[in-house]
PQR file with spaces between the fields and no chain letter, atoms N, CA, C, O and H, PARSE charges and radii, in Angstrom:
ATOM       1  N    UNK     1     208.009   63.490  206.177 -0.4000 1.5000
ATOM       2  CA   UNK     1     206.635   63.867  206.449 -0.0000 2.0000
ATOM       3  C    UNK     1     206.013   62.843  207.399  0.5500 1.7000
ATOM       4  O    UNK     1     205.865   61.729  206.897 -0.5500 1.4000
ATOM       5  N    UNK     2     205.658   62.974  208.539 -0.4000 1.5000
ATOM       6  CA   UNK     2     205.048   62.385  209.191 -0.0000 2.0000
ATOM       7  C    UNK     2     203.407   62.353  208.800  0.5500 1.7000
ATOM       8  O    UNK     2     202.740   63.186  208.185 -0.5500 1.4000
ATOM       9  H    UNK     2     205.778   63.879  208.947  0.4000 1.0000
ATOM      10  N    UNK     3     203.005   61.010  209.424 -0.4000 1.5000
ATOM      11  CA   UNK     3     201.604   60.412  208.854 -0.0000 2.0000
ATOM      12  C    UNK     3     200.760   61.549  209.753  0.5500 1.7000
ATOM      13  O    UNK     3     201.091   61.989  210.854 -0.5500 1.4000
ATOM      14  H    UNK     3     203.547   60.334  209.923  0.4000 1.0000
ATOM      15  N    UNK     4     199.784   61.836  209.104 -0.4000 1.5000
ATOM      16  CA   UNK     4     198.440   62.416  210.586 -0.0000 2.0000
ATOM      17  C    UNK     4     197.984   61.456  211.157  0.5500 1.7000
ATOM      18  O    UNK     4     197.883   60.247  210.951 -0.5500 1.4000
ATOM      19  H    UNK     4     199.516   61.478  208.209  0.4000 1.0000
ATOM      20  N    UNK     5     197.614   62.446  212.214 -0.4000 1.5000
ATOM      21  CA   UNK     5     196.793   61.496  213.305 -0.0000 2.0000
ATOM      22  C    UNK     5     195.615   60.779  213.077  0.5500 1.7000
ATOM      23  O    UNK     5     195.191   59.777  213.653 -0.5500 1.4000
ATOM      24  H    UNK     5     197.696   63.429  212.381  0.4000 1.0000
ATOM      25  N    UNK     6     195.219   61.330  212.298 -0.4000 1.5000
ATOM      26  CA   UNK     6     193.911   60.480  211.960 -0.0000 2.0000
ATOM      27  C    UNK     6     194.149   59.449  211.367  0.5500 1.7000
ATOM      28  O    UNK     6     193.509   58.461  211.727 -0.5500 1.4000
ATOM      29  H    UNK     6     195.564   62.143  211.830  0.4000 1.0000
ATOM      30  N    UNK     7     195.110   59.304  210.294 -0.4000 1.5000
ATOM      31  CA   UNK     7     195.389   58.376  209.565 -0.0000 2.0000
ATOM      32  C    UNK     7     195.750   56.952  210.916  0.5500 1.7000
ATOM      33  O    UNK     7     195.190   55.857  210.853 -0.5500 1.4000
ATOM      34  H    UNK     7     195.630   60.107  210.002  0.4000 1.0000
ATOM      35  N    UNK     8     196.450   57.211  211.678 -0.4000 1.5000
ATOM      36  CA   UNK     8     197.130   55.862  212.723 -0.0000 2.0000
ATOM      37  C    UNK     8     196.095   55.600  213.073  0.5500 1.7000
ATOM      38  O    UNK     8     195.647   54.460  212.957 -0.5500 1.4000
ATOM      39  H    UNK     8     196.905   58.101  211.730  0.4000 1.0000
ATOM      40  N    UNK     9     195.198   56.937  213.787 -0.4000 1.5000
ATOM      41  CA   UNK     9     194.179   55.847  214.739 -0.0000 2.0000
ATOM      42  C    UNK     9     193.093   54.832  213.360  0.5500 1.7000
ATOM      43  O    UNK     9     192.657   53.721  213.663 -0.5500 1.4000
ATOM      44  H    UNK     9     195.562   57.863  213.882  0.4000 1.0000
ATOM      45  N    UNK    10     193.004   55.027  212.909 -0.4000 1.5000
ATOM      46  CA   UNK    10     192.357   54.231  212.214 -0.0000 2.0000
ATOM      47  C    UNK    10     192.682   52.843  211.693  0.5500 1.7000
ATOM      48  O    UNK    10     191.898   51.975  211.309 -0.5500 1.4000
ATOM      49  H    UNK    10     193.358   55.929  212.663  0.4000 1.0000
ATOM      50  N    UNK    11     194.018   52.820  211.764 -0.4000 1.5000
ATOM      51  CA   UNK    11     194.910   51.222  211.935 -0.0000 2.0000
ATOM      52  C    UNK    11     194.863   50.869  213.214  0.5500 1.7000
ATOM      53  O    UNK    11     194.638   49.698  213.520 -0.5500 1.4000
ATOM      54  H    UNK    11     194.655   53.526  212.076  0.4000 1.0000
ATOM      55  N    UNK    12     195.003   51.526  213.848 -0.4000 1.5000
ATOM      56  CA   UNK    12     195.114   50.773  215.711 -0.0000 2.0000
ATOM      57  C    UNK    12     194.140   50.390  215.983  0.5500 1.7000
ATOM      58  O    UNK    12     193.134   51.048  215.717 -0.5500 1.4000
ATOM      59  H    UNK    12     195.186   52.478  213.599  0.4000 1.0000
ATOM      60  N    UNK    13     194.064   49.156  216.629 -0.4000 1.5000
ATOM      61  CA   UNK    13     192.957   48.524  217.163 -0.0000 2.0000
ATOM      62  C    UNK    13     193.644   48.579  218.302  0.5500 1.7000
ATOM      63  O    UNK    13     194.864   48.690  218.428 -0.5500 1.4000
ATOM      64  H    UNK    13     194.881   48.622  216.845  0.4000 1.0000
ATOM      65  N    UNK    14     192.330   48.450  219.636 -0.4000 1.5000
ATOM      66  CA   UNK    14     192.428   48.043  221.134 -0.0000 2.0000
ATOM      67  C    UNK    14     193.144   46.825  221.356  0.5500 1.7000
ATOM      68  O    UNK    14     193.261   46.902  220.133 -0.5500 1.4000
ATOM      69  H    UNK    14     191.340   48.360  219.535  0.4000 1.0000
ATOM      70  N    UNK    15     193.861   45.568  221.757 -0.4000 1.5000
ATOM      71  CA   UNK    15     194.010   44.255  221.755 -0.0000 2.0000
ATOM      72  C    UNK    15     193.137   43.715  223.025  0.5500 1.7000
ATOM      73  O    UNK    15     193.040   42.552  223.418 -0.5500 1.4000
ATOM      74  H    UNK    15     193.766   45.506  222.750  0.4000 1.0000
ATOM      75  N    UNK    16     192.649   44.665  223.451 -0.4000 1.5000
ATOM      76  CA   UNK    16     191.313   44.199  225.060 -0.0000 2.0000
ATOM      77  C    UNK    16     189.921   43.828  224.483  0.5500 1.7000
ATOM      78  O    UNK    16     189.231   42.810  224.528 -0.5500 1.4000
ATOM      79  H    UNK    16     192.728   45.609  223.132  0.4000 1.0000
ATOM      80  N    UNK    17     189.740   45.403  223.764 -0.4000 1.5000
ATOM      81  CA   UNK    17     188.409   45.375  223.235 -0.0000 2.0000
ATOM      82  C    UNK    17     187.700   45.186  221.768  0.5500 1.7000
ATOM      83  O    UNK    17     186.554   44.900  221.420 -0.5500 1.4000
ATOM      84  H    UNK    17     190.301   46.230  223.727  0.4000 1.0000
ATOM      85  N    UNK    18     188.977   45.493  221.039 -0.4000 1.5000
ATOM      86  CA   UNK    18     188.766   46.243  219.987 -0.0000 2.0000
ATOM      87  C    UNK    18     188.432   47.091  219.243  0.5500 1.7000
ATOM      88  O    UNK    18     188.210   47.046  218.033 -0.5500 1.4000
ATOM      89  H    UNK    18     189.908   45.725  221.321  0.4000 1.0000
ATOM      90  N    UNK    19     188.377   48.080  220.115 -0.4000 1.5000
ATOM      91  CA   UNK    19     188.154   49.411  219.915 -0.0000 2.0000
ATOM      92  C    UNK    19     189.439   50.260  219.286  0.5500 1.7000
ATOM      93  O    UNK    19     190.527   49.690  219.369 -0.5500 1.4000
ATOM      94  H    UNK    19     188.558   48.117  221.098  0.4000 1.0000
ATOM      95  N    UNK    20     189.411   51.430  218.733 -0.4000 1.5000
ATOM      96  CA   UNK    20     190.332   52.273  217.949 -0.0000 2.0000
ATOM      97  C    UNK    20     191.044   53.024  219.136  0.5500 1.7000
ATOM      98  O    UNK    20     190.608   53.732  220.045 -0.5500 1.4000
ATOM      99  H    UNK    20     188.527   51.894  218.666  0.4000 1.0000
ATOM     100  N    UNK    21     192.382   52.575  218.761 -0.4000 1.5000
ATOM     101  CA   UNK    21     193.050   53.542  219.554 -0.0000 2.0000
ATOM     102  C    UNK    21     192.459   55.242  219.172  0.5500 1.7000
ATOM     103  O    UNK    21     191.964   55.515  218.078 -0.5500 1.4000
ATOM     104  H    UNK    21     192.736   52.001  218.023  0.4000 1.0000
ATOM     105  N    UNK    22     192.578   55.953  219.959 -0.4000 1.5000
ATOM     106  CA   UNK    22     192.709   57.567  218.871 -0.0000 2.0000
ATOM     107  C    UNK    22     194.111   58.532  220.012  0.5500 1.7000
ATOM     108  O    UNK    22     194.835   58.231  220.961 -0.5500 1.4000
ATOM     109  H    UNK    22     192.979   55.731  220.848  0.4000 1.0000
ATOM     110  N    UNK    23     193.816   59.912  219.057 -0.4000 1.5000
ATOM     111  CA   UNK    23     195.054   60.468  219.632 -0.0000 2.0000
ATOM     112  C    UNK    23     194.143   60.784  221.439  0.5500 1.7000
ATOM     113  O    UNK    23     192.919   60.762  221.562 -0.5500 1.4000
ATOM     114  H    UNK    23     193.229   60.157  218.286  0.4000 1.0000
ATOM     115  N    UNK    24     195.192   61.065  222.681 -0.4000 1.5000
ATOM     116  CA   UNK    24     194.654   61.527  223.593 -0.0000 2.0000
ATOM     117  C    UNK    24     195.014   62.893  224.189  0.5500 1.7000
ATOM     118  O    UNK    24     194.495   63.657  225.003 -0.5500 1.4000
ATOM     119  H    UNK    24     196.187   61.083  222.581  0.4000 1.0000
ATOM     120  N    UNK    25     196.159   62.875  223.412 -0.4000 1.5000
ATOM     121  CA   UNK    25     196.798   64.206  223.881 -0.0000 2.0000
ATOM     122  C    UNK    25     197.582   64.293  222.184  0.5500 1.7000
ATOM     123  O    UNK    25     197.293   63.594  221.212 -0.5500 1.4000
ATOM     124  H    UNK    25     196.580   62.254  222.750  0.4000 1.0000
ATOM     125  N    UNK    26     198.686   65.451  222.278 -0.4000 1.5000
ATOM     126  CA   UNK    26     199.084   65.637  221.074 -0.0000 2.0000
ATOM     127  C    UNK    26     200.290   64.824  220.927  0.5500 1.7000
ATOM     128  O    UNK    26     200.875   64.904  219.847 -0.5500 1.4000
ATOM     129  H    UNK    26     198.921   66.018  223.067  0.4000 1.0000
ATOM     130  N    UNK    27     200.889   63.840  222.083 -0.4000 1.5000
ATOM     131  CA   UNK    27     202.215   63.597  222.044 -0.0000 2.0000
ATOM     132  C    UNK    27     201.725   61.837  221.824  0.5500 1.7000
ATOM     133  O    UNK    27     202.431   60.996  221.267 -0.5500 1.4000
ATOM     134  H    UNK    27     200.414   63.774  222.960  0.4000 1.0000
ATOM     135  N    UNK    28     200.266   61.573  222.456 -0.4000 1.5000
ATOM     136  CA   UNK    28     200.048   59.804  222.498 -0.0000 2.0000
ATOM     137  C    UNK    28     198.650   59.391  222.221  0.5500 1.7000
ATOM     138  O    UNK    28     197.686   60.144  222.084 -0.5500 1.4000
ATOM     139  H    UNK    28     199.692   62.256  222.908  0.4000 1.0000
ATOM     140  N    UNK    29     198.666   58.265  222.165 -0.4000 1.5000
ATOM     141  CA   UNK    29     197.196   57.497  221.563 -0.0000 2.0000
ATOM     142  C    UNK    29     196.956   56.343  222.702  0.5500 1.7000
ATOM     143  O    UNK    29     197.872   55.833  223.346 -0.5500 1.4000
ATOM     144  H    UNK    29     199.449   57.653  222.276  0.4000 1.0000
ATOM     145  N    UNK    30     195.802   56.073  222.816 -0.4000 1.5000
ATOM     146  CA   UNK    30     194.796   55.720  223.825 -0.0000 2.0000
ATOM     147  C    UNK    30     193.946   54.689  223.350  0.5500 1.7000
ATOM     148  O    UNK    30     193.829   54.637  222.126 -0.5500 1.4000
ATOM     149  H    UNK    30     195.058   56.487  222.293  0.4000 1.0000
ATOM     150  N    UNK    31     193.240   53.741  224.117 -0.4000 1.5000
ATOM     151  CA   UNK    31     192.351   52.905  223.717 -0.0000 2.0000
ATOM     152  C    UNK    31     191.055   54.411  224.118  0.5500 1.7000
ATOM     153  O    UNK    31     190.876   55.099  225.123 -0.5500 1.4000
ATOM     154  H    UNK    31     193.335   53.783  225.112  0.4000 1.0000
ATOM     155  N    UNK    32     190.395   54.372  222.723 -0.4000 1.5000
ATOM     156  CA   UNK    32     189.047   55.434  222.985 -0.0000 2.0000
ATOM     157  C    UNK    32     188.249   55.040  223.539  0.5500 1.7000
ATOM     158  O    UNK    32     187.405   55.856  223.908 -0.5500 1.4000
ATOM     159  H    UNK    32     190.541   53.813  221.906  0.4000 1.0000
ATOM     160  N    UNK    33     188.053   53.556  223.921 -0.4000 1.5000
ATOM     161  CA   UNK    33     186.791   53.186  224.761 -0.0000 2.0000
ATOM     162  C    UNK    33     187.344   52.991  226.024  0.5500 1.7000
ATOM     163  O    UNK    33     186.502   53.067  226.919 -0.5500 1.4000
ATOM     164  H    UNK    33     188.739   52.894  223.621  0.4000 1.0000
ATOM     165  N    UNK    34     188.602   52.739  226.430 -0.4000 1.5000
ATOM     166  CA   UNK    34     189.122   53.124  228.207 -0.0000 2.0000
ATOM     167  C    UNK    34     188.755   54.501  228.589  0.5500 1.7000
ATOM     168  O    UNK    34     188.239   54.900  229.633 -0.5500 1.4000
ATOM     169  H    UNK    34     189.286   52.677  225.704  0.4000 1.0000
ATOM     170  N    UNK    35     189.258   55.387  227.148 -0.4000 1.5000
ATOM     171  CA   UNK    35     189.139   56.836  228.049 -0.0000 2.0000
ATOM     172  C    UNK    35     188.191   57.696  227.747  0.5500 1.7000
ATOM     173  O    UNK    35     188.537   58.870  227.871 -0.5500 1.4000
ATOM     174  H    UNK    35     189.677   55.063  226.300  0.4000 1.0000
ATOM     175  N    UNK    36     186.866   57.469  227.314 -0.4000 1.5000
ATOM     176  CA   UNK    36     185.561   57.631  226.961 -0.0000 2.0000
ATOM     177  C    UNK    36     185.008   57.268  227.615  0.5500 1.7000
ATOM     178  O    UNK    36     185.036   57.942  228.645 -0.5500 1.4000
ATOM     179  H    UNK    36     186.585   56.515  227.214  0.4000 1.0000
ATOM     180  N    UNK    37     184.222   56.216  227.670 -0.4000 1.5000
ATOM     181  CA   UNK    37     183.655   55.131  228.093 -0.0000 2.0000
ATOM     182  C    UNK    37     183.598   54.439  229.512  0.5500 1.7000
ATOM     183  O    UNK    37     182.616   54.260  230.233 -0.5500 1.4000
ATOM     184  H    UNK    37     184.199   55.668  226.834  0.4000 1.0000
ATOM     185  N    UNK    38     185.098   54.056  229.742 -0.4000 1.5000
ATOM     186  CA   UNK    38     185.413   53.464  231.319 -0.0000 2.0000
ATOM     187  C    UNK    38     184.666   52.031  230.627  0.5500 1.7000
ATOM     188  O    UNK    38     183.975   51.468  231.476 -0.5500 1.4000
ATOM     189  H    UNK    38     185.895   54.201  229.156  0.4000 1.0000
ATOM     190  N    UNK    39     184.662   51.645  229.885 -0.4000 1.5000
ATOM     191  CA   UNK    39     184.329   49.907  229.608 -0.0000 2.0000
ATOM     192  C    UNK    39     185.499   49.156  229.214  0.5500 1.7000
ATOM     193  O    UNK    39     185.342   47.956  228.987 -0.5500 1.4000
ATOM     194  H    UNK    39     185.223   52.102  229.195  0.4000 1.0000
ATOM     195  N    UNK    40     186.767   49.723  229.085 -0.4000 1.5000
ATOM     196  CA   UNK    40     187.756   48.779  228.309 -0.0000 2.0000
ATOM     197  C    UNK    40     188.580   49.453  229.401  0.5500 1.7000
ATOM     198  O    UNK    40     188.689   50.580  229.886 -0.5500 1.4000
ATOM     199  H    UNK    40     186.894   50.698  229.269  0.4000 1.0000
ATOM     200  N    UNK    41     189.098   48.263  229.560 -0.4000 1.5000
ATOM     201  CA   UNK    41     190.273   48.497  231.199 -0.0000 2.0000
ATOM     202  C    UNK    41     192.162   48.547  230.939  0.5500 1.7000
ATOM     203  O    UNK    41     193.217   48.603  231.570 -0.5500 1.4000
ATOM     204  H    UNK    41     189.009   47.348  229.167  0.4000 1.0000
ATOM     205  N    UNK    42     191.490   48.464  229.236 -0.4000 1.5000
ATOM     206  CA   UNK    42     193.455   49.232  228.682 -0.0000 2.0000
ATOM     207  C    UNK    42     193.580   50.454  228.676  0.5500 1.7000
ATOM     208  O    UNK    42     193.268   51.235  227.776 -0.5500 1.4000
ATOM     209  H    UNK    42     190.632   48.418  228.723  0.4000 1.0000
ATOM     210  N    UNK    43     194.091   50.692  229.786 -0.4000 1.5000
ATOM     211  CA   UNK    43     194.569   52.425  229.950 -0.0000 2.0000
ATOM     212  C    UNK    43     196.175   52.698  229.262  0.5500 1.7000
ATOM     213  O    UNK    43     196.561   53.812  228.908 -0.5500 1.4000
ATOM     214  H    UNK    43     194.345   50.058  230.517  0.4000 1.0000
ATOM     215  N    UNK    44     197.013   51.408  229.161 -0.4000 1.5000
ATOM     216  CA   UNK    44     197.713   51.783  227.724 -0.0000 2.0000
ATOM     217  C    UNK    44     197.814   53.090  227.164  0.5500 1.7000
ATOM     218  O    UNK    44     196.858   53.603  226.584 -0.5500 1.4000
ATOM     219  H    UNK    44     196.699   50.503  229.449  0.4000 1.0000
ATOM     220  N    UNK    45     199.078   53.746  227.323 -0.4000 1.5000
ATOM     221  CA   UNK    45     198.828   54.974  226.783 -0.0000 2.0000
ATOM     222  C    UNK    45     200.223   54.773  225.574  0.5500 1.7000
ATOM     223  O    UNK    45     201.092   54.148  226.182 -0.5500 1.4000
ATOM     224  H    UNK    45     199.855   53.329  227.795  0.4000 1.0000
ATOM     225  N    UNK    46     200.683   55.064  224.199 -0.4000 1.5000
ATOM     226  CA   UNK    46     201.619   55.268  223.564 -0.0000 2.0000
ATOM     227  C    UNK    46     201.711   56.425  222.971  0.5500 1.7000
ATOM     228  O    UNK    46     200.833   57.264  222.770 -0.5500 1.4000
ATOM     229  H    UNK    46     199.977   55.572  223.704  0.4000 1.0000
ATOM     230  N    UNK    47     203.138   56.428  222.624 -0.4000 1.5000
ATOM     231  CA   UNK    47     203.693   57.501  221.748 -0.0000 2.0000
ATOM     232  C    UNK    47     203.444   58.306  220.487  0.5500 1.7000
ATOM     233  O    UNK    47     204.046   57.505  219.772 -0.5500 1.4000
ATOM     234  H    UNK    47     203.851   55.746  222.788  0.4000 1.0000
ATOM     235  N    UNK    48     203.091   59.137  219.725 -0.4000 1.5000
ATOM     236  CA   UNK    48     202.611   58.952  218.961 -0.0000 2.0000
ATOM     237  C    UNK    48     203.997   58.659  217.632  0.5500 1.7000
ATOM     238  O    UNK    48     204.050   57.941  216.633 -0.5500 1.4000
ATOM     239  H    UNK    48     202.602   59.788  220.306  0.4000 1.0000
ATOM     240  N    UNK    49     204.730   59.396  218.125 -0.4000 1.5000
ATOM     241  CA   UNK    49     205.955   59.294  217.192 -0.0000 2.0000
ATOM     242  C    UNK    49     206.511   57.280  217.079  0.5500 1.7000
ATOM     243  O    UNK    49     206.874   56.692  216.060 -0.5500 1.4000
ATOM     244  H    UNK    49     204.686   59.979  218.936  0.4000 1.0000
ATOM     245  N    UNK    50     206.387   56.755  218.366 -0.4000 1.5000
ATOM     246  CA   UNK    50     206.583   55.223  217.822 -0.0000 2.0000
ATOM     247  C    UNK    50     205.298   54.443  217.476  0.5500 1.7000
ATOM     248  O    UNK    50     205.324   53.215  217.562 -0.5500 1.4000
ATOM     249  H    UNK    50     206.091   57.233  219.194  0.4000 1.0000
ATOM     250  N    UNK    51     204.120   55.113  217.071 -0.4000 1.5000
ATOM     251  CA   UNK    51     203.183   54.413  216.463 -0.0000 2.0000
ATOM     252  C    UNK    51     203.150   54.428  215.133  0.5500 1.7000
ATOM     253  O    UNK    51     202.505   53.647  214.433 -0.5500 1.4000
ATOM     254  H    UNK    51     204.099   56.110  217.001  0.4000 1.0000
ATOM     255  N    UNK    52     204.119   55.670  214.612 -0.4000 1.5000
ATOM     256  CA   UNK    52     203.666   56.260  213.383 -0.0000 2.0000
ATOM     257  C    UNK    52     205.008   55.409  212.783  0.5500 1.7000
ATOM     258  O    UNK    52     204.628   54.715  211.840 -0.5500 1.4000
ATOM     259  H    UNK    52     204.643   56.304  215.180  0.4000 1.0000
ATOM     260  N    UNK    53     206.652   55.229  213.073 -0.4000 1.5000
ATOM     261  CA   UNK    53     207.140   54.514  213.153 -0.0000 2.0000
ATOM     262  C    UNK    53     207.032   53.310  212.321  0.5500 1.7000
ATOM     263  O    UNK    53     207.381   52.999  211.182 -0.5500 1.4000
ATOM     264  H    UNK    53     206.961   55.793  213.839  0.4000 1.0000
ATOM     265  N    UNK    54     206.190   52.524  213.676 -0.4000 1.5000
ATOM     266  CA   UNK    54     205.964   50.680  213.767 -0.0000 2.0000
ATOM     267  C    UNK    54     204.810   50.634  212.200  0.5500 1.7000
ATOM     268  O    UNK    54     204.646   49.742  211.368 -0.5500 1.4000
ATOM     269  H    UNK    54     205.907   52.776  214.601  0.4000 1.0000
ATOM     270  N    UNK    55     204.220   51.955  212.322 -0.4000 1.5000
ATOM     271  CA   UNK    55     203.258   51.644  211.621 -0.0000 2.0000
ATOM     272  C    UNK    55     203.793   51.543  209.775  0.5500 1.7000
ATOM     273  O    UNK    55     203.553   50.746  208.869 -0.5500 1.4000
ATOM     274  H    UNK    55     204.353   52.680  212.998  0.4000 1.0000
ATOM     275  N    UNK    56     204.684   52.929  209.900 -0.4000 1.5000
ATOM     276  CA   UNK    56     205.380   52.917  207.983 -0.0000 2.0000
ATOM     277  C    UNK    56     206.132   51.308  208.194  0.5500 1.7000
ATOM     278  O    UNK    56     205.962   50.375  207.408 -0.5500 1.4000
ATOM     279  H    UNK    56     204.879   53.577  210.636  0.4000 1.0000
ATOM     280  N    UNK    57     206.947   51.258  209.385 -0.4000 1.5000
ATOM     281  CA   UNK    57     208.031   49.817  209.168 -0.0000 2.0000
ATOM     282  C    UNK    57     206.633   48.480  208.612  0.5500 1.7000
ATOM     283  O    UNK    57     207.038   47.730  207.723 -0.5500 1.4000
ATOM     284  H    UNK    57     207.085   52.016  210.023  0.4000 1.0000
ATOM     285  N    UNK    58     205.127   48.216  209.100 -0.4000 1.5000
ATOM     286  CA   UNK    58     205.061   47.036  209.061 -0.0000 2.0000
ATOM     287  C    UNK    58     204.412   47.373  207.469  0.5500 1.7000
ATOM     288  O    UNK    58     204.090   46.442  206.730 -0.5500 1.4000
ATOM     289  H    UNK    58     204.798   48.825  209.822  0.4000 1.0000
ATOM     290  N    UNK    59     204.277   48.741  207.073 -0.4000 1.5000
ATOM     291  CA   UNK    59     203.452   48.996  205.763 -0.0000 2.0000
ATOM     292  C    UNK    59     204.587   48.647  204.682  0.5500 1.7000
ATOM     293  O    UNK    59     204.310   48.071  203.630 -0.5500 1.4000
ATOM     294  H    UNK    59     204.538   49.497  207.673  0.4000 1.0000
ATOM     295  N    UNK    60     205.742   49.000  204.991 -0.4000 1.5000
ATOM     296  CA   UNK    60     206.882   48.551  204.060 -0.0000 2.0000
ATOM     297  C    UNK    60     206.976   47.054  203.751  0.5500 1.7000
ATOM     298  O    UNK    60     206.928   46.541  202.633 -0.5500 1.4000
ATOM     299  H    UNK    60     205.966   49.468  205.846  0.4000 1.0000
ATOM     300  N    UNK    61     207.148   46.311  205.183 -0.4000 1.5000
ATOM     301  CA   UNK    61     207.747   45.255  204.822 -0.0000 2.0000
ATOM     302  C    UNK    61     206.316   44.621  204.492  0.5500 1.7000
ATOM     303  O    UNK    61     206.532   43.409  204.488 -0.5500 1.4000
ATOM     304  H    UNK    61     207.186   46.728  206.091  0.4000 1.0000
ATOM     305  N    UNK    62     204.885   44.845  204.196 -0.4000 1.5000
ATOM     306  CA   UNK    62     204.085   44.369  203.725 -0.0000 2.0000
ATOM     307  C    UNK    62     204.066   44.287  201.879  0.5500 1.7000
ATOM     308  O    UNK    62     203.845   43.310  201.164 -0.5500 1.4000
ATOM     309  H    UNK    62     204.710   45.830  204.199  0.4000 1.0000
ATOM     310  N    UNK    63     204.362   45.597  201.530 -0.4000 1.5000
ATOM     311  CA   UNK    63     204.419   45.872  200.401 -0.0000 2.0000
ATOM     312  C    UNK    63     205.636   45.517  199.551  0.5500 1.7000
ATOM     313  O    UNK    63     205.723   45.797  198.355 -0.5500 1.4000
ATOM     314  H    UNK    63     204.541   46.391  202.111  0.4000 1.0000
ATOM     315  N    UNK    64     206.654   44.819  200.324 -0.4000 1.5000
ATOM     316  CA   UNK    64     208.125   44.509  199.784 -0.0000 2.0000
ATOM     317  C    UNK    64     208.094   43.090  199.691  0.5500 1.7000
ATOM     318  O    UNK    64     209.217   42.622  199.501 -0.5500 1.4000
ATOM     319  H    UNK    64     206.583   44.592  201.295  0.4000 1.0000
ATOM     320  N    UNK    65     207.150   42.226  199.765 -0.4000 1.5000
ATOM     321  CA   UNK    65     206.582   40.837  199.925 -0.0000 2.0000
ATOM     322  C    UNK    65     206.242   41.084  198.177  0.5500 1.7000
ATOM     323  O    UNK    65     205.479   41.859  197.602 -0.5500 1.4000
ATOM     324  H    UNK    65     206.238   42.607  199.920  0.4000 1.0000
ATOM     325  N    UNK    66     207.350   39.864  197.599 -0.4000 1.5000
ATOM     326  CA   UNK    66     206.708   39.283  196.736 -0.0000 2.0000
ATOM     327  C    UNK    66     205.207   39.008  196.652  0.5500 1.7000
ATOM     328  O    UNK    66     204.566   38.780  197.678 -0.5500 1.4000
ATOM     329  H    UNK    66     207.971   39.234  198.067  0.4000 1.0000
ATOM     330  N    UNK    67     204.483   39.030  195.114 -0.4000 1.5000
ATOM     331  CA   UNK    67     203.297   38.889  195.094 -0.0000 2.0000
ATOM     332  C    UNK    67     202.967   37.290  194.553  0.5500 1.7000
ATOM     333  O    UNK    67     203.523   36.628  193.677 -0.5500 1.4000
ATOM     334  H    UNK    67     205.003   39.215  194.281  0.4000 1.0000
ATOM     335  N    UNK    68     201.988   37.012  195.329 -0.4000 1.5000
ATOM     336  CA   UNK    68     202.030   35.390  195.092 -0.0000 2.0000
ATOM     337  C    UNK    68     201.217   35.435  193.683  0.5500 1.7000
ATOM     338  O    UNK    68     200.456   36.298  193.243 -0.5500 1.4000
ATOM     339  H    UNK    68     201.537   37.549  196.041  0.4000 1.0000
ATOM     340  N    UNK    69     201.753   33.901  193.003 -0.4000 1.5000
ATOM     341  CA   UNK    69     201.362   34.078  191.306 -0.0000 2.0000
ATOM     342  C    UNK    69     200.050   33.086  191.551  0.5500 1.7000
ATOM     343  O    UNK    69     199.302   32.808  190.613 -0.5500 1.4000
ATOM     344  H    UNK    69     202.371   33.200  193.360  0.4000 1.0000
């Protein structure tokens, strides 16, 4: 089962602005304030299939971390 879209953009941050990535098309995700706006100059465009990816891999190895006592 792949994650929805809504769910990623809401983890993605911009690394320019800090703004939310969101989806831009159905295949990739976008800084929303480059392609809204024209104020954030990351035109950065990704995949959506390797966001969704990077995103279960870093949720795993977060949750597979011993819990500190």
């Amino acid at each position: 089962m792949e994650p929805s879209g809504r769910f990623l953009s809401e983890l993605i941050q911009c690394g320019s602005c800090g703004g939310i990535f969101s989806k831009i098309n159905k295949h990739h995700y976008g800084c929303s304030t480059a392609q809204d706006k024209a104020t954030c100059g990351n035109l950065l465009i990704t995949r959506r299939d390797t966001v969704g990816i990077t995103v279960l891999e870093r949720a795993r190895e977060h949750l597979m971390q011993p819990v500190a006592s």
